[in-house]
Chimera marker file (.cmm) of the C-alpha trace (Angstrom):
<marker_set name="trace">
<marker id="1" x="31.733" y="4.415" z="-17.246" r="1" g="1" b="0" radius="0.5"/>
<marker id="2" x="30.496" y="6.693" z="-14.131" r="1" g="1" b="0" radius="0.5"/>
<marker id="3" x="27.280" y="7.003" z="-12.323" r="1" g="1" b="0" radius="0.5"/>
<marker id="4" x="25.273" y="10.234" z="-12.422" r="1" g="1" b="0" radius="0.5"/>
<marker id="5" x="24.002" y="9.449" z="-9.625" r="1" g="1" b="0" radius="0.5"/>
<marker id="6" x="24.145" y="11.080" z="-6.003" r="1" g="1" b="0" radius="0.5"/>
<marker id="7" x="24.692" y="8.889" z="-3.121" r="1" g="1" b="0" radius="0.5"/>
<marker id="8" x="21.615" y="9.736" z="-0.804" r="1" g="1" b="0" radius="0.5"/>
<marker id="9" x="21.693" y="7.952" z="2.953" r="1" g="1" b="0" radius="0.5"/>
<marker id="10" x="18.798" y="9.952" z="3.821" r="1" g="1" b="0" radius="0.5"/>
<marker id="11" x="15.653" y="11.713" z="2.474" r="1" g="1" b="0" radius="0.5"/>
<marker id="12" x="15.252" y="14.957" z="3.731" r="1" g="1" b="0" radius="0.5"/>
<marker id="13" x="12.777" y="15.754" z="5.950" r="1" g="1" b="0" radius="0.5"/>
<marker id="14" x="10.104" y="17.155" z="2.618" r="1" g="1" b="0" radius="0.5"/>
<marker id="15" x="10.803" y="14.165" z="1.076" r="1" g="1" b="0" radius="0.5"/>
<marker id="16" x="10.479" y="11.272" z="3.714" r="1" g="1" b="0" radius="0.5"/>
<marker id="17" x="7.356" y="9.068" z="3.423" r="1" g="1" b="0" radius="0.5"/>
<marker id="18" x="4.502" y="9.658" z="6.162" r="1" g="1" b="0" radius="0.5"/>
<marker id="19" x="2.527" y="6.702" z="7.119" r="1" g="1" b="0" radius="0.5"/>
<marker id="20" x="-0.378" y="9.241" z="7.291" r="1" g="1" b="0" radius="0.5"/>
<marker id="21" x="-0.679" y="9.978" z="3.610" r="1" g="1" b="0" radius="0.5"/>
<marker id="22" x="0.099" y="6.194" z="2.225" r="1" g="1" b="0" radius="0.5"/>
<marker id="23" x="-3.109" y="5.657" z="4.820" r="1" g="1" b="0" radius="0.5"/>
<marker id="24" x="-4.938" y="8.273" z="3.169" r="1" g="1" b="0" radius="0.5"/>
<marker id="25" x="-4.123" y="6.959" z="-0.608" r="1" g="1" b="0" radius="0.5"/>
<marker id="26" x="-5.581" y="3.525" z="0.582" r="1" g="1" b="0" radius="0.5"/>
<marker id="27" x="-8.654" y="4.187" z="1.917" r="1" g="1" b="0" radius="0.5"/>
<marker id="28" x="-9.751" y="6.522" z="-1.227" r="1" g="1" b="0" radius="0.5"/>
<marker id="29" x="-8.330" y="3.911" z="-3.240" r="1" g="1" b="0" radius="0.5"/>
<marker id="30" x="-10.191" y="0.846" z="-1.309" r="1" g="1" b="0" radius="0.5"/>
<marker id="31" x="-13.678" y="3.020" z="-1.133" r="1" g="1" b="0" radius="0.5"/>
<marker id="32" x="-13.760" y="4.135" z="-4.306" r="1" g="1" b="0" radius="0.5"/>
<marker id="33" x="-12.261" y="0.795" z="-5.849" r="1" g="1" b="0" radius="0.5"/>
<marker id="34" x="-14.195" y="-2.035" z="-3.913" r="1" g="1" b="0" radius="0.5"/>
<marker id="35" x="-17.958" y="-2.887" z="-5.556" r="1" g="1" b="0" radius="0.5"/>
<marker id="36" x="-20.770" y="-2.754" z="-3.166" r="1" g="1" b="0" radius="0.5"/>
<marker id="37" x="-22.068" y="-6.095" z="-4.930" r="1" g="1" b="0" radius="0.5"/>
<marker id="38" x="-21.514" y="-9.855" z="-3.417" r="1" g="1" b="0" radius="0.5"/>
<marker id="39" x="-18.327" y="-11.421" z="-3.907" r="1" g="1" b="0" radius="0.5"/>
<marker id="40" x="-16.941" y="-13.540" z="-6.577" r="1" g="1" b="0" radius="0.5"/>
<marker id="41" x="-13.677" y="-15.208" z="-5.895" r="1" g="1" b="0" radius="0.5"/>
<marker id="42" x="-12.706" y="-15.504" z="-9.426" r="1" g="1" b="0" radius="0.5"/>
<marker id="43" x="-12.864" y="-11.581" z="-9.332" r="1" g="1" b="0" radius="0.5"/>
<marker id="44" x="-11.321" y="-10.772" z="-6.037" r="1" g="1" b="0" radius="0.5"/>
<marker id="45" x="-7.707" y="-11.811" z="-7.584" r="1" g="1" b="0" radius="0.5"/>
<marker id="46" x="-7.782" y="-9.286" z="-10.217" r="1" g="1" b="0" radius="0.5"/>
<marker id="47" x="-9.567" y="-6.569" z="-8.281" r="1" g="1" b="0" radius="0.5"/>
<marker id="48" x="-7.031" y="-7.037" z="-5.199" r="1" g="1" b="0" radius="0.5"/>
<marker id="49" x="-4.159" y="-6.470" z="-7.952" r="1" g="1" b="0" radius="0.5"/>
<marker id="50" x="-5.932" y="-3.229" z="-10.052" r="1" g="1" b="0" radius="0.5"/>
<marker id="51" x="-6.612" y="-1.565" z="-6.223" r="1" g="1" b="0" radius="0.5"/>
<marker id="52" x="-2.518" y="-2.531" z="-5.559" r="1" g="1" b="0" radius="0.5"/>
<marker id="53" x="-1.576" y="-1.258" z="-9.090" r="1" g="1" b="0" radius="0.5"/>
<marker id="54" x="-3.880" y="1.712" z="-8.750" r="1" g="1" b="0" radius="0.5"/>
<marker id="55" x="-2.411" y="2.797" z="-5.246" r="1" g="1" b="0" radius="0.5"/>
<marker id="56" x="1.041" y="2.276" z="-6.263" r="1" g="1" b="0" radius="0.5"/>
<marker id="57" x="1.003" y="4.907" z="-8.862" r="1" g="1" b="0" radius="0.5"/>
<marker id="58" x="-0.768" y="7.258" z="-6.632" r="1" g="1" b="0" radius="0.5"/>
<marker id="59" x="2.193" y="6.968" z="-4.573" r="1" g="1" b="0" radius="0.5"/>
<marker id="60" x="4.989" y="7.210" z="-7.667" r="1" g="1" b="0" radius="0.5"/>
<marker id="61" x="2.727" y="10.718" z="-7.837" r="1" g="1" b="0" radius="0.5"/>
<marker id="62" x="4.452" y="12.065" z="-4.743" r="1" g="1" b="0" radius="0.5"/>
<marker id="63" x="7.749" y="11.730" z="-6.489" r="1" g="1" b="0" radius="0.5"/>
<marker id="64" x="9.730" y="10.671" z="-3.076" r="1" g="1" b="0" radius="0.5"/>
<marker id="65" x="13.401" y="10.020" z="-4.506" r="1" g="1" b="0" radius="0.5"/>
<marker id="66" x="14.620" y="6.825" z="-3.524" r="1" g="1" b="0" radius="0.5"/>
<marker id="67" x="11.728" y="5.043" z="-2.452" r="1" g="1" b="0" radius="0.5"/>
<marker id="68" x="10.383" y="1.891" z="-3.759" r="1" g="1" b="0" radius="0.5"/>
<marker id="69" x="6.642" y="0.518" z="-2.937" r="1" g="1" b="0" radius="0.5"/>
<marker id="70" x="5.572" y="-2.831" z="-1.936" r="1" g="1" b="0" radius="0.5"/>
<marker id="71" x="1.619" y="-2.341" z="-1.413" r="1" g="1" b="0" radius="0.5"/>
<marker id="72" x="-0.456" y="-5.846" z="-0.845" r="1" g="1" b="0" radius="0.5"/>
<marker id="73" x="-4.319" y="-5.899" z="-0.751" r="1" g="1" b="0" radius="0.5"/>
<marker id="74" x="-6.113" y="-9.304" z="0.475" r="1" g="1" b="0" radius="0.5"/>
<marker id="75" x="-9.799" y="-9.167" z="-0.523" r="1" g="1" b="0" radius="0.5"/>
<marker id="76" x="-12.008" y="-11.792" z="1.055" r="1" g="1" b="0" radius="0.5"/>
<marker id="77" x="-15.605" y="-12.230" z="1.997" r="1" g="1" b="0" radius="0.5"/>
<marker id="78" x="-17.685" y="-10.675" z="5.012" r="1" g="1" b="0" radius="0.5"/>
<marker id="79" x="-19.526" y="-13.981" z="6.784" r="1" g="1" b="0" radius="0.5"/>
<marker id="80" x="-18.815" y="-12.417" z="10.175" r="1" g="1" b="0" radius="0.5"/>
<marker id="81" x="-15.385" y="-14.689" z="10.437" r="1" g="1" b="0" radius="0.5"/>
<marker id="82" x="-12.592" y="-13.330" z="11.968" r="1" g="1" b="0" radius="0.5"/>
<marker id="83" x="-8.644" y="-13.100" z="10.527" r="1" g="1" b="0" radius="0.5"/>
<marker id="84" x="-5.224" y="-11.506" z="11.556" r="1" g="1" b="0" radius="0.5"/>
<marker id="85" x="-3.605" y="-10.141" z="9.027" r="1" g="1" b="0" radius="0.5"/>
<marker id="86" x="0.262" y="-9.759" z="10.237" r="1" g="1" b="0" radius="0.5"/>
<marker id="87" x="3.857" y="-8.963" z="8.262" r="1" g="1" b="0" radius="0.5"/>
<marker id="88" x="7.388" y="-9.231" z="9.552" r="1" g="1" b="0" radius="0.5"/>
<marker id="89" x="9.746" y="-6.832" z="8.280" r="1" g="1" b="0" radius="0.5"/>
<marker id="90" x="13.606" y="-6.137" z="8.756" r="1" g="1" b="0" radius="0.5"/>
<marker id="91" x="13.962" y="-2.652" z="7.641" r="1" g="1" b="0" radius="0.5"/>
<marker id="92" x="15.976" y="0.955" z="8.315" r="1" g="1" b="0" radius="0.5"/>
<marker id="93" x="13.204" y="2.637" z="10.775" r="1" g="1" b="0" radius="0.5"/>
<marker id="94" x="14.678" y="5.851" z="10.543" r="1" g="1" b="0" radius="0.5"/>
<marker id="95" x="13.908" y="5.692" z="6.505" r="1" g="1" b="0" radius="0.5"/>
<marker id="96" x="11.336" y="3.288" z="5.438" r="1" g="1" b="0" radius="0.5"/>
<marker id="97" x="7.619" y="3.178" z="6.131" r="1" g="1" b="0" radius="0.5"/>
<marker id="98" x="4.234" y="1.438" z="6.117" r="1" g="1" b="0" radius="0.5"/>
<marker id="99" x="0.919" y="2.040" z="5.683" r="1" g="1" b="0" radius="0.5"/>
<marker id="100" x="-2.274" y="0.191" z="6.770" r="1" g="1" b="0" radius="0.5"/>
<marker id="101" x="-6.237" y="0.322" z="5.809" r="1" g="1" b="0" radius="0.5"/>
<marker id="102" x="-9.147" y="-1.494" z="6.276" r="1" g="1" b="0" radius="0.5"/>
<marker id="103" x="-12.502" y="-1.422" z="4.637" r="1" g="1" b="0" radius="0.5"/>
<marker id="104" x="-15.624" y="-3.298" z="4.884" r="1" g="1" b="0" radius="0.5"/>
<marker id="105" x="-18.942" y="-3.321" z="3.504" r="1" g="1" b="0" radius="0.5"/>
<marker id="106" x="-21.843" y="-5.695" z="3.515" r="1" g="1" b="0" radius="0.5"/>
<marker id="107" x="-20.195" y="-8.128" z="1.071" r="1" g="1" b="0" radius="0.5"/>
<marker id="108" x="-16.650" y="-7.848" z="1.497" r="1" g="1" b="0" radius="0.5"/>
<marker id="109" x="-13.854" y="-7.064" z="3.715" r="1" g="1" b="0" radius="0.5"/>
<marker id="110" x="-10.271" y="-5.897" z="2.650" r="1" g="1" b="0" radius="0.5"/>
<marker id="111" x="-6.772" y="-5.213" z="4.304" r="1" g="1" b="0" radius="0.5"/>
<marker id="112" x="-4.289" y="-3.074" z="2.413" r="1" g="1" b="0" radius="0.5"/>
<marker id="113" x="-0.614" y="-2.573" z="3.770" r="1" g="1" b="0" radius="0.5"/>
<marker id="114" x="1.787" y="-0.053" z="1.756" r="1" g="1" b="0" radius="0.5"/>
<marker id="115" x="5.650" y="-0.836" z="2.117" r="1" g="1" b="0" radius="0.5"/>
<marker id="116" x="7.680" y="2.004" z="1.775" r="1" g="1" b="0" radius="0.5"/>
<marker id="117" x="11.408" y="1.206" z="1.352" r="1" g="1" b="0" radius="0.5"/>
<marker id="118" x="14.676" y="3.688" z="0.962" r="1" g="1" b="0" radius="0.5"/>
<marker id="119" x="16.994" y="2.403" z="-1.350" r="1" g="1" b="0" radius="0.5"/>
<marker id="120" x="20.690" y="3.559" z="-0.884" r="1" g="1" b="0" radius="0.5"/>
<link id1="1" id2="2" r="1" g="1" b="0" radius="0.2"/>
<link id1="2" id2="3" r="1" g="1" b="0" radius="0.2"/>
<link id1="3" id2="4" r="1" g="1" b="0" radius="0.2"/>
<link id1="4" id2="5" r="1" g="1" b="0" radius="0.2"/>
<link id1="5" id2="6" r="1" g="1" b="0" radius="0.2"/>
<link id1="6" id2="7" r="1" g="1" b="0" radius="0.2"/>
<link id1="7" id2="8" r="1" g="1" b="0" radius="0.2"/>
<link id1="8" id2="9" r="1" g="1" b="0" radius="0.2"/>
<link id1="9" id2="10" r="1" g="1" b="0" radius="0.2"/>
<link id1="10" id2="11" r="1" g="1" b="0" radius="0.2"/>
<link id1="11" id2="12" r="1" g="1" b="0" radius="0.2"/>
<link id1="12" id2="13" r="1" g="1" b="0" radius="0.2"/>
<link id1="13" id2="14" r="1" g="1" b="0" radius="0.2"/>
<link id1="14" id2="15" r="1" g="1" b="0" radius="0.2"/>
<link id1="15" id2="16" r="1" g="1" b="0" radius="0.2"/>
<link id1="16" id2="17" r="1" g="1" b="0" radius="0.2"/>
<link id1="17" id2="18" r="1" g="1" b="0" radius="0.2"/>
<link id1="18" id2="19" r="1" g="1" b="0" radius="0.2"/>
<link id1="19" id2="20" r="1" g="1" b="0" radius="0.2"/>
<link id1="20" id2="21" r="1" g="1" b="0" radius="0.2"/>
<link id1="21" id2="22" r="1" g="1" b="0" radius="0.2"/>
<link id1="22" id2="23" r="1" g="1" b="0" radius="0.2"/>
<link id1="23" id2="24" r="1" g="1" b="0" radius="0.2"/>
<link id1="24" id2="25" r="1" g="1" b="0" radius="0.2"/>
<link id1="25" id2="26" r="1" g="1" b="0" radius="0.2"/>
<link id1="26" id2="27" r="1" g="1" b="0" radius="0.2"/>
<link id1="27" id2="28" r="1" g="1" b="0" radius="0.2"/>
<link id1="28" id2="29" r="1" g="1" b="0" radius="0.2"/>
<link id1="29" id2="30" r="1" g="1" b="0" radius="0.2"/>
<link id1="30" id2="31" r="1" g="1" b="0" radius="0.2"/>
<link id1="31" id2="32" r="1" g="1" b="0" radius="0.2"/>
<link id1="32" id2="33" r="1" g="1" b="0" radius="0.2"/>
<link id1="33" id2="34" r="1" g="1" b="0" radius="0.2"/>
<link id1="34" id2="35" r="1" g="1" b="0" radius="0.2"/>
<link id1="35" id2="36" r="1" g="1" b="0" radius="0.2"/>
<link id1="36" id2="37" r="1" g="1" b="0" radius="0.2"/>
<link id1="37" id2="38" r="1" g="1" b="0" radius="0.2"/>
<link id1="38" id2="39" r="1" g="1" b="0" radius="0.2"/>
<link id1="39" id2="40" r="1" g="1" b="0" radius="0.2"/>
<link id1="40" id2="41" r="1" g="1" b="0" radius="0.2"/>
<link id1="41" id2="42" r="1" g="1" b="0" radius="0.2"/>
<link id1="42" id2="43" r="1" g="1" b="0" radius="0.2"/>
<link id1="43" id2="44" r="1" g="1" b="0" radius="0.2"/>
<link id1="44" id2="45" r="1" g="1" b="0" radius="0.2"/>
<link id1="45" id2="46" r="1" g="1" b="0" radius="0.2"/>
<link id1="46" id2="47" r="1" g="1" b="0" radius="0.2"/>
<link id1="47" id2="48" r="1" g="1" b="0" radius="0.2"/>
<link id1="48" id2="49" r="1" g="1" b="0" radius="0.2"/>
<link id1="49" id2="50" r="1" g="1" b="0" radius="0.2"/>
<link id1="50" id2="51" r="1" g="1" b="0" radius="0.2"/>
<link id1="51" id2="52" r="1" g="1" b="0" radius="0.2"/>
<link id1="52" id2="53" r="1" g="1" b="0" radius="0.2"/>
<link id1="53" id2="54" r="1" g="1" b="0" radius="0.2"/>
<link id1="54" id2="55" r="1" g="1" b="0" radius="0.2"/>
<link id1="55" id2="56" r="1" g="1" b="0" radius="0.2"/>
<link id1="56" id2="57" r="1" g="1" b="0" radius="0.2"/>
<link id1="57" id2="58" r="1" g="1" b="0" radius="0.2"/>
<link id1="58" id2="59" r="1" g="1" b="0" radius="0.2"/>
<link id1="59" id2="60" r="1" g="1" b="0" radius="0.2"/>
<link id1="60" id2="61" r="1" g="1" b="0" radius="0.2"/>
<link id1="61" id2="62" r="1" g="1" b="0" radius="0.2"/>
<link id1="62" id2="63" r="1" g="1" b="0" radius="0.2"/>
<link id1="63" id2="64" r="1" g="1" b="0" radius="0.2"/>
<link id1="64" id2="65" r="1" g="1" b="0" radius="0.2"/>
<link id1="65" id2="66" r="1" g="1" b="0" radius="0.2"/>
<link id1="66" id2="67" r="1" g="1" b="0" radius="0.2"/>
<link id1="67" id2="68" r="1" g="1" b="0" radius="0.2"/>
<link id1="68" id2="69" r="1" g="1" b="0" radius="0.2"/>
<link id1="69" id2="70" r="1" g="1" b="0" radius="0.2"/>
<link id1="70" id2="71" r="1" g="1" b="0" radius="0.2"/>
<link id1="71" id2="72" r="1" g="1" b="0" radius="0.2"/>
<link id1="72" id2="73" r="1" g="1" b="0" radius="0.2"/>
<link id1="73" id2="74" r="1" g="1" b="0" radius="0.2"/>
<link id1="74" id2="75" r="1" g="1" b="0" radius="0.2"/>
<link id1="75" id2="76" r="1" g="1" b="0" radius="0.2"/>
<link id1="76" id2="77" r="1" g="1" b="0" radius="0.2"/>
<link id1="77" id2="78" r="1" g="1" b="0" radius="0.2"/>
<link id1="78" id2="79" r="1" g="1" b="0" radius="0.2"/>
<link id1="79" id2="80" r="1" g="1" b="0" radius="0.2"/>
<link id1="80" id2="81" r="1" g="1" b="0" radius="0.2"/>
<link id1="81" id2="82" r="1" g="1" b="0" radius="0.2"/>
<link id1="82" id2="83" r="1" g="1" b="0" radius="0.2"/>
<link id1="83" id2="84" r="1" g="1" b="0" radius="0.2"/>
<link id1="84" id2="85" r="1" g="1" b="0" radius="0.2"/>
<link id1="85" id2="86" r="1" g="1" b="0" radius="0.2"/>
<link id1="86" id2="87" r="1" g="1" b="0" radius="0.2"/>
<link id1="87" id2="88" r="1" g="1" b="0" radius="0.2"/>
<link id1="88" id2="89" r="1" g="1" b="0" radius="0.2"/>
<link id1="89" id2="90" r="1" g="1" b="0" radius="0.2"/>
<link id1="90" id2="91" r="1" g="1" b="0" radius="0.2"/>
<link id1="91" id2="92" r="1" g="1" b="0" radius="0.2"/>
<link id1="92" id2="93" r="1" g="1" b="0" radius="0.2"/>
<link id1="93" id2="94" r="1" g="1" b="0" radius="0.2"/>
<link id1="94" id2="95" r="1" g="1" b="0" radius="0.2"/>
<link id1="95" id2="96" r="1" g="1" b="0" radius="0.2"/>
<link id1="96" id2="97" r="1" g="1" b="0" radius="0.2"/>
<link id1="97" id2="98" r="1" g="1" b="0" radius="0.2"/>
<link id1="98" id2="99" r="1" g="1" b="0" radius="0.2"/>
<link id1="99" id2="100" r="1" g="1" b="0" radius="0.2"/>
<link id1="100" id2="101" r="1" g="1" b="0" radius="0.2"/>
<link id1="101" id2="102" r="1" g="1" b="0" radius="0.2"/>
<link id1="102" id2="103" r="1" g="1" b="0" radius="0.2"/>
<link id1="103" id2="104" r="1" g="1" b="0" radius="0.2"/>
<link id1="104" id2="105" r="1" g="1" b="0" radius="0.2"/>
<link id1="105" id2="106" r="1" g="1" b="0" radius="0.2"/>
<link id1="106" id2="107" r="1" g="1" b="0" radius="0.2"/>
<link id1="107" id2="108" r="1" g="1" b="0" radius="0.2"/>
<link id1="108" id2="109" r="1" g="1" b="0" radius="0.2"/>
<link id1="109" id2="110" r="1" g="1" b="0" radius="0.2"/>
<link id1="110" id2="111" r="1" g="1" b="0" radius="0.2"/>
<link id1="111" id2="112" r="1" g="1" b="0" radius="0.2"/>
<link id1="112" id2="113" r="1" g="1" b="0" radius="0.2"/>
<link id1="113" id2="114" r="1" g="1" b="0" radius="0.2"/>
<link id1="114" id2="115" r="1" g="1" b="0" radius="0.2"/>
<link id1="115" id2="116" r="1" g="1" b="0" radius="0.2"/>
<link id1="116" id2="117" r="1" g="1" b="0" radius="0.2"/>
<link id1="117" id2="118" r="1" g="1" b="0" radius="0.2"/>
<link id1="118" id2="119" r="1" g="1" b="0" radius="0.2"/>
<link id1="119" id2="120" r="1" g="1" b="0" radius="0.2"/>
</marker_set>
């Protein structure tokens, strides 16, 4: 049995992921994606995973070899509170990436972090 595949210990400099365009994929995602209508908890669990789904593929679409995607969205009401949103990660930083966006409107408020990982 052999492996067709190529051993790859890093992407090449065309095919590397840039924080910069994961930002821009969430925030057309997140403006065009979250209702300008009051919030509904019961929805926000299902809408936070169709805006994660939704931005994944967008980034499958820039057919980076090698790379898998963790995105997470957290949807929650706007009543003026404040939160910190925070991740801890152990990762290659010559390789992997992330992404952040936030968006608010009068109802709601959400936080959207893309994880960009090179797999070996």
């Amino acid at each position: 049995m052999s492996d067709d595949r190529e051993l790859t210990l890093r992407p090449s400099a065309q095919k590397k992921f840039r924080s910069a365009i994961g930002k821009a994929i969430l925030e057309e995602v997140l403006k065009n994606g979250l209702p300008e209508e009051p919030f509904e908890a019961e929805n926000s669990k299902k809408l936070s995973k169709s805006l994660a789904e939704e931005a994944r593929e967008r980034l499958k679409g820039l057919e980076l070899p090698n790379y898998k995607y963790v995105v997470q969205v957290v949807i929650c009401e706007n009543r003026g509170q404040g939160a910190h949103v925070s991740a801890q990660c152990t990762w290659d930083t010559d390789t992997d990436g992330q992404a952040n966006y936030y968006h608010a409107n009068k109802y709601i408020w959400c936080q959207a972090t893309i994880y960009a990982l090179f797999y070996y």
